[in-house]
C-alpha positions in Angstrom: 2.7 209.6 94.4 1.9 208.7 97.7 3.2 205.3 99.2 0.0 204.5 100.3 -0.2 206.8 103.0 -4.0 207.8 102.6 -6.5 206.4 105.0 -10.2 205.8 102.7 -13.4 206.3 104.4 -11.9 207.5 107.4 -11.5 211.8 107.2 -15.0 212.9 107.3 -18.1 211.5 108.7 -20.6 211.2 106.0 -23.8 211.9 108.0 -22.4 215.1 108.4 -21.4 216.0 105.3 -24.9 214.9 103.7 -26.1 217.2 106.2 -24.2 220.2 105.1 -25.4 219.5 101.3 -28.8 219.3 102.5 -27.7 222.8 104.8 -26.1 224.3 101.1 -29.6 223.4 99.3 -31.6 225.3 101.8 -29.1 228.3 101.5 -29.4 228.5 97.9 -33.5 228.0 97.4 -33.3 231.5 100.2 -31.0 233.3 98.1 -32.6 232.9 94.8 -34.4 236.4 94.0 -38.0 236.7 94.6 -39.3 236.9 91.1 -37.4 234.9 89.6 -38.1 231.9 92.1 -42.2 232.5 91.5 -41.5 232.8 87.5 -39.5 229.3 87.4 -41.6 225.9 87.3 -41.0 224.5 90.7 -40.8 221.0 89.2 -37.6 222.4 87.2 -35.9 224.3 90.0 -36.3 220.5 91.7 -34.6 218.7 88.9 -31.7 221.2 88.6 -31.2 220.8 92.8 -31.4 217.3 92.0 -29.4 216.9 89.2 -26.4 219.3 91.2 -26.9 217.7 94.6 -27.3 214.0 94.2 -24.7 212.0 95.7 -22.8 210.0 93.3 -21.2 206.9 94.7 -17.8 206.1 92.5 -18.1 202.4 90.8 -15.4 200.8 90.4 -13.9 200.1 87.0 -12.1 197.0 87.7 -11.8 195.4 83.8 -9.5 198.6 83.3 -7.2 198.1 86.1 -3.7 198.6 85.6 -0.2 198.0 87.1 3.4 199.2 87.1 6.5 198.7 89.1 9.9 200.6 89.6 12.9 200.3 92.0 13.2 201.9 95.0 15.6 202.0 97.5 15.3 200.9 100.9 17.8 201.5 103.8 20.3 200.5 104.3 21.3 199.2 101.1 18.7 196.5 100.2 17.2 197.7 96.6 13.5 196.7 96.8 10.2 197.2 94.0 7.3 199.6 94.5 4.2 197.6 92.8 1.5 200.2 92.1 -1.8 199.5 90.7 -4.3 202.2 89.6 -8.3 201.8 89.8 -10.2 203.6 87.8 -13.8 205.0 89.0 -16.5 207.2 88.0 -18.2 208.9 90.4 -17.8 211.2 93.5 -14.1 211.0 95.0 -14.5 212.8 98.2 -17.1 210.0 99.0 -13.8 207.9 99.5 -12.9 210.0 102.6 -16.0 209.5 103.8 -17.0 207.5 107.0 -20.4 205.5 106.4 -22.5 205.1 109.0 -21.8 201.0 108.7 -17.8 200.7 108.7 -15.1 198.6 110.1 -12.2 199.8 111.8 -9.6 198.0 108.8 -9.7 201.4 106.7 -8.0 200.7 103.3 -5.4 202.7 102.0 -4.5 204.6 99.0 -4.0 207.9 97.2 -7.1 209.6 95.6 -7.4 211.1 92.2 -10.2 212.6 90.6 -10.5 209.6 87.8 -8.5 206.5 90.1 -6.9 205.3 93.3 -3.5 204.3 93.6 -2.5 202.0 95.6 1.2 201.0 96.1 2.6 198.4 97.8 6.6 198.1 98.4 8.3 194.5 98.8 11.6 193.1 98.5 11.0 189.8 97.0 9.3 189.0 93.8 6.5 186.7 95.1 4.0 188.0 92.5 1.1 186.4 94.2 1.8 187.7 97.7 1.1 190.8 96.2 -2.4 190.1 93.9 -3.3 188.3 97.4 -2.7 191.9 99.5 -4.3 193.9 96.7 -8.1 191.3 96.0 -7.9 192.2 100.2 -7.6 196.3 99.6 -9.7 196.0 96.7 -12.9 193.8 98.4 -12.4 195.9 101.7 -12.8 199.2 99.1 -16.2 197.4 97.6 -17.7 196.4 101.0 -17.0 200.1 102.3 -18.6 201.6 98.4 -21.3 199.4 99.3 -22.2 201.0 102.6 -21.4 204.3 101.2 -24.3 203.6 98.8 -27.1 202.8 101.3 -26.1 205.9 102.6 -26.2 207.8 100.0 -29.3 206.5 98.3 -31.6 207.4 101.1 -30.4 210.6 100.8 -31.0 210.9 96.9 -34.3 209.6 97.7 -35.4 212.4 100.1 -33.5 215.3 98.3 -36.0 216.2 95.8 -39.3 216.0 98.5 -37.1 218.2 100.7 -36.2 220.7 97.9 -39.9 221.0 96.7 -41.3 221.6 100.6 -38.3 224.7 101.1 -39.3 226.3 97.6 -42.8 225.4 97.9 -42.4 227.6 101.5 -40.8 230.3 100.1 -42.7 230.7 97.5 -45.6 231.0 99.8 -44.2 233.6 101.8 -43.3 235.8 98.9 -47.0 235.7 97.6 -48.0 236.2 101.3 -45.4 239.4 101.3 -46.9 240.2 97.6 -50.6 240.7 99.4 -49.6 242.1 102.2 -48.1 245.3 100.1 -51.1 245.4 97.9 -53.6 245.4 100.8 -52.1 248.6 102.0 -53.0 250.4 98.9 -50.0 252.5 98.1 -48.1 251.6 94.6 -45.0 249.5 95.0 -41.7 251.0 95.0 -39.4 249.8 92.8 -36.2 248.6 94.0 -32.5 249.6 91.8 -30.9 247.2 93.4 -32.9 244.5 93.0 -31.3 241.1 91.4 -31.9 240.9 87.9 -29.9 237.4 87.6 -29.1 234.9 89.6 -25.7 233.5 89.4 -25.2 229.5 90.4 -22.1 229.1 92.2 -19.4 227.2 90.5 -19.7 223.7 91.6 -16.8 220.8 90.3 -18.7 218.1 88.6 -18.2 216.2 85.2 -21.4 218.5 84.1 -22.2 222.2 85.1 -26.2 222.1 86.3 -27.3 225.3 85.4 -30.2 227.0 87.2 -33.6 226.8 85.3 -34.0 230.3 82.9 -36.9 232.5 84.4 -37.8 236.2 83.4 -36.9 238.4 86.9 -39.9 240.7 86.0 -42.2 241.1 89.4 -44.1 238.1 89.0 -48.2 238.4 88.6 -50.1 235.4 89.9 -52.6 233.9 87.1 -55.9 232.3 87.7 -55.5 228.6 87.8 -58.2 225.9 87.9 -58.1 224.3 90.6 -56.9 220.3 90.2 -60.0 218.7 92.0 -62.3 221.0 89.5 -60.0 219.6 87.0 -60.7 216.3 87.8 -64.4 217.0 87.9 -64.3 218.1 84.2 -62.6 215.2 82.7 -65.3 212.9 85.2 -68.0 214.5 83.6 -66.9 213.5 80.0 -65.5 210.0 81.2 -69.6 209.5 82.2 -70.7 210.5 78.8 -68.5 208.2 77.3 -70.8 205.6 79.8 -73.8 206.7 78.4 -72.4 206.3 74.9 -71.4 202.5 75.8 -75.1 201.8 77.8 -76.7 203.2 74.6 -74.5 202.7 71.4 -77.3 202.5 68.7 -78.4 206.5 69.8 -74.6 207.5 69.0 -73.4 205.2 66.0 -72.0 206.7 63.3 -71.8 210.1 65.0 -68.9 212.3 63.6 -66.7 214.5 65.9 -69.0 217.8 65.8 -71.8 215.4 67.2 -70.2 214.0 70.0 -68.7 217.4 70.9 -72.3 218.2 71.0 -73.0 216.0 73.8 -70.3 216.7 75.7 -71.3 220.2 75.8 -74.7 220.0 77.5 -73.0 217.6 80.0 -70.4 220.4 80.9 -73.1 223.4 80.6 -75.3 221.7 83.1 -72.4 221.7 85.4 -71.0 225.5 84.2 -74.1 227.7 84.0 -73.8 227.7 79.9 -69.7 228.7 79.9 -69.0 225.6 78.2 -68.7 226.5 73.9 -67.2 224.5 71.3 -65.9 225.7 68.4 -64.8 228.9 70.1 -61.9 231.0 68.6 -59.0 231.2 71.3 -55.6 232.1 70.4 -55.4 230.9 66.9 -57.7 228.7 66.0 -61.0 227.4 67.1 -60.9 224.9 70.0 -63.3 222.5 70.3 -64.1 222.4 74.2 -63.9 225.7 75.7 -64.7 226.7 79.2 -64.1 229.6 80.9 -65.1 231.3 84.3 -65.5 235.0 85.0 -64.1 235.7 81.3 -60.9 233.6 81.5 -60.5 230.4 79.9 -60.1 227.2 82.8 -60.3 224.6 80.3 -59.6 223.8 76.9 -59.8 220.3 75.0 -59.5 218.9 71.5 -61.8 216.0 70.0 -60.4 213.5 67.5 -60.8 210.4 66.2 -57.7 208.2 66.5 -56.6 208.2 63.0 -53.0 207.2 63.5 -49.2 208.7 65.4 -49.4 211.3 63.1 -52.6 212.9 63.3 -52.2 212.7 67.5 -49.3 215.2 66.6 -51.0 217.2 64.7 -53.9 217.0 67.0 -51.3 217.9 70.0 -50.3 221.2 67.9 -53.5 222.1 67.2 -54.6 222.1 71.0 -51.1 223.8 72.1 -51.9 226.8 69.4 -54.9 227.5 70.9 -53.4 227.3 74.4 -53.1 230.8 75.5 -50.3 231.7 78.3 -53.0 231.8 81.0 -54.4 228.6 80.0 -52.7 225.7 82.2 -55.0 222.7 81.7 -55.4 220.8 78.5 -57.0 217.6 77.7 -57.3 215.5 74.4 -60.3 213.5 73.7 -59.3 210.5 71.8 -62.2 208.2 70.2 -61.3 204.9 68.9 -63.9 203.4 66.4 -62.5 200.2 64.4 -59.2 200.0 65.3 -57.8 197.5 67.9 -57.5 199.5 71.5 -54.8 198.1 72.9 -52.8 199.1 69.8 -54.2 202.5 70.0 -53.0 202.6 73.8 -49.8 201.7 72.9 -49.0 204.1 70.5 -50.4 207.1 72.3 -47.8 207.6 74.7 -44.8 206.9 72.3 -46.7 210.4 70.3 -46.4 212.3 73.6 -43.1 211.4 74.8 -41.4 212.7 71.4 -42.9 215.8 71.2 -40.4 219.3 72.0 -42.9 220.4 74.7 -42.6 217.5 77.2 -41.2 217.9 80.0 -42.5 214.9 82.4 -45.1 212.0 82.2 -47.2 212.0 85.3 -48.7 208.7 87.1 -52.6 208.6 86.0 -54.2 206.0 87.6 -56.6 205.0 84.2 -56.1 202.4 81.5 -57.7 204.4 79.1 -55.9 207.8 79.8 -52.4 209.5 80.2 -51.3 212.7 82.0 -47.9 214.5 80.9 -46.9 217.8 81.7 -45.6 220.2 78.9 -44.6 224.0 78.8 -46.0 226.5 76.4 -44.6 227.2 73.2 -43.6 230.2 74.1 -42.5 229.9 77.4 -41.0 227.1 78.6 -41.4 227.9 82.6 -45.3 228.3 81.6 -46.3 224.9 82.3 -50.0 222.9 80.9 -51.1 220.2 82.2 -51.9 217.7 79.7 -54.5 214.4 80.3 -55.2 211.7 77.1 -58.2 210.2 77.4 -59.2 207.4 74.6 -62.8 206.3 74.1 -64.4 203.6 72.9 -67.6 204.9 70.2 -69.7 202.8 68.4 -69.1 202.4 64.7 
């Protein structure tokens, strides 16, 4: 044990070392293999560089602070009493030898250990609060520092995620650019032997090993995707049917689902040139809202009325079973007839949130709809986009 001969916050500058993380990040989005970085979600590769790279500040665990004393001589003769206490923490401890870019020039001292600090303090009297008074100064000079540490480190937690998405995002790019290129000179593409067929995360020493998202390394194919803003379009054209519904309920009251499907569908054909169909067979099952462009499906939605949790679930498998693997956005027409709305809203997003698929919720700026994102069954780097939207019908 050291006799308190351990400067804290003093050995490395922490602006620097938050720079060679961010460095570290960048050098492992480049070295991940081509394929498998376009066949991995790129909202997963940003939670597992989160999740590994986040800076976590050590908190103190001062209600299970203890002490201890023994004898130690001290020359020439004079016997005198080493008083040691230990501080638990949880959390980061190299952050402790790091200089924040707020400090004083008092630097507290102790010895470092992956689960306390130690701090010692010799004396040859036995003036018990002498020593409590020199330790409550360590320990608040040890918060204040943790504290600065912490503004530190959360603006870097805050940015790490936007700068992980924009370097894979980039790469990404480049490797579909590199992709094109190839094809465009119109000569089959060699295949490589000593191409990467895993990718191996570097051991790390954390509490929790962050493992790298699972991807197939297979030479990645791009899929046709519908474009977001068409998306958008789509679910705007059925929000304004919903309009007409409300401006004219005694046309639509008492409709069943098939009829209201119905209506949707000549909406949607007058925008897509007759490709929208309901009650097509897709997968396995018949969907109810089908829409597809050049002989691939873009769209693909479900119409129910709210009949409780459980027959959202049911509704939720239903739509998934027909999703195919190219299929990528979903949507789930909810109409509410009789029951309170408010209720029904309520309830909607507790459905989603339990179900195995999940994997995120997404802001949706509606008070009648929800967004989540989920992966396919089969696949779970195969993400759908999912949007809720709950109607009003008249009874």
């Amino acid at each position: 044990m050291s006799n308190r001969d351990d400067f804290l916050f003093s050995k490395y500058d922490l602006s620097d070392v938050l720079r060679a993380t961010e460095k570290k990040i960048f050098e492992e989005i480049d070295a991940i293999e081509g394929n498998r970085l376009l066949n991995t979600s790129v909202d997963d590769l940003c939670d597992y560089f989160e999740q590994k790279y986040k800076g976590e500040v050590p908190q103190l665990k001062e209600n299970e602070i203890t002490v201890d004393q023994k004898e130690v001589k001290r020359p020439p003769y004079a016997a005198g009493t080493a008083v040691t206490f230990f501080v638990p923490f949880d959390g980061d401890a190299e952050l402790f030898r790091c200089r924040p870019s707020t400090f004083t020039v008092s630097f507290p001292r102790a010895s470092i250990s992956q689960i306390e600090l130690v701090l010692t303090y010799p004396c040859t009297t036995h003036d018990a609060a002498a020593v409590k008074s020199e330790f409550d100064k360590d320990l608040s000079e040890i918060r204040q520092f943790l504290e600065w540490i912490k503004h530190d480190v959360s603006s870097f937690n805050a940015s790490l995620r936007d700068k992980a998405r924009i370097r894979i995002e980039a790469r990404r790019q480049k490797l579909l650019k590199d992709q094109n290129l190839v094809a465009s000179l119109g000569f089959p593409l060699k295949q490589k032997d000593d191409a990467l067929r895993t990718y191996v995360v570097p051991t790390v020493r954390r509490k929790v090993v962050i493992s790298m998202p699972t991807a197939s390394t297979a030479p990645f194919v791009p899929e046709p995707r519908l474009d977001m803003q068409e998306y958008e379009h789509i679910l705007s054209v059925i929000s304004n049917m919903v309009a007409v519904m409300e401006r004219s309920p005694n046309a639509f009251c008492g409709m069943k689902e098939e009829d209201l499907r119905q209506h949707f569908l000549v909406q949607l054909n007058g925008q897509y040139e007759g490709q929208a169909t309901g009650e097509t067979f897709n997968f396995e099952g018949k969907t109810d809202i089908l829409i597809r462009a050049e002989g691939k499906n873009i769209f693909v939605a479900e119409c129910k009325f709210w009949r409780g949790p459980e027959s959202l679930k049911e509704a939720l498998d239903q739509l998934l079973g027909y999703a195919t693997w190219r299929d990528t956005k979903i949507a789930l027409l909810i109409f509410n007839r009789e029951r309170q709305l408010s209720s029904v809203l309520t309830k909607i997003p507790e459905v989603i949130k339990e179900h195995p698929n999940l994997k995120r919720e997404v802001s949706y700026g509606s008070e009648t709809g929800f967004r989540f994102v989920l992966h396919h069954r089969d696949d779970t780097n195969r993400e759908l986009i999912l949007t809720v939207l709950v109607f009003e019908v008249p009874t």
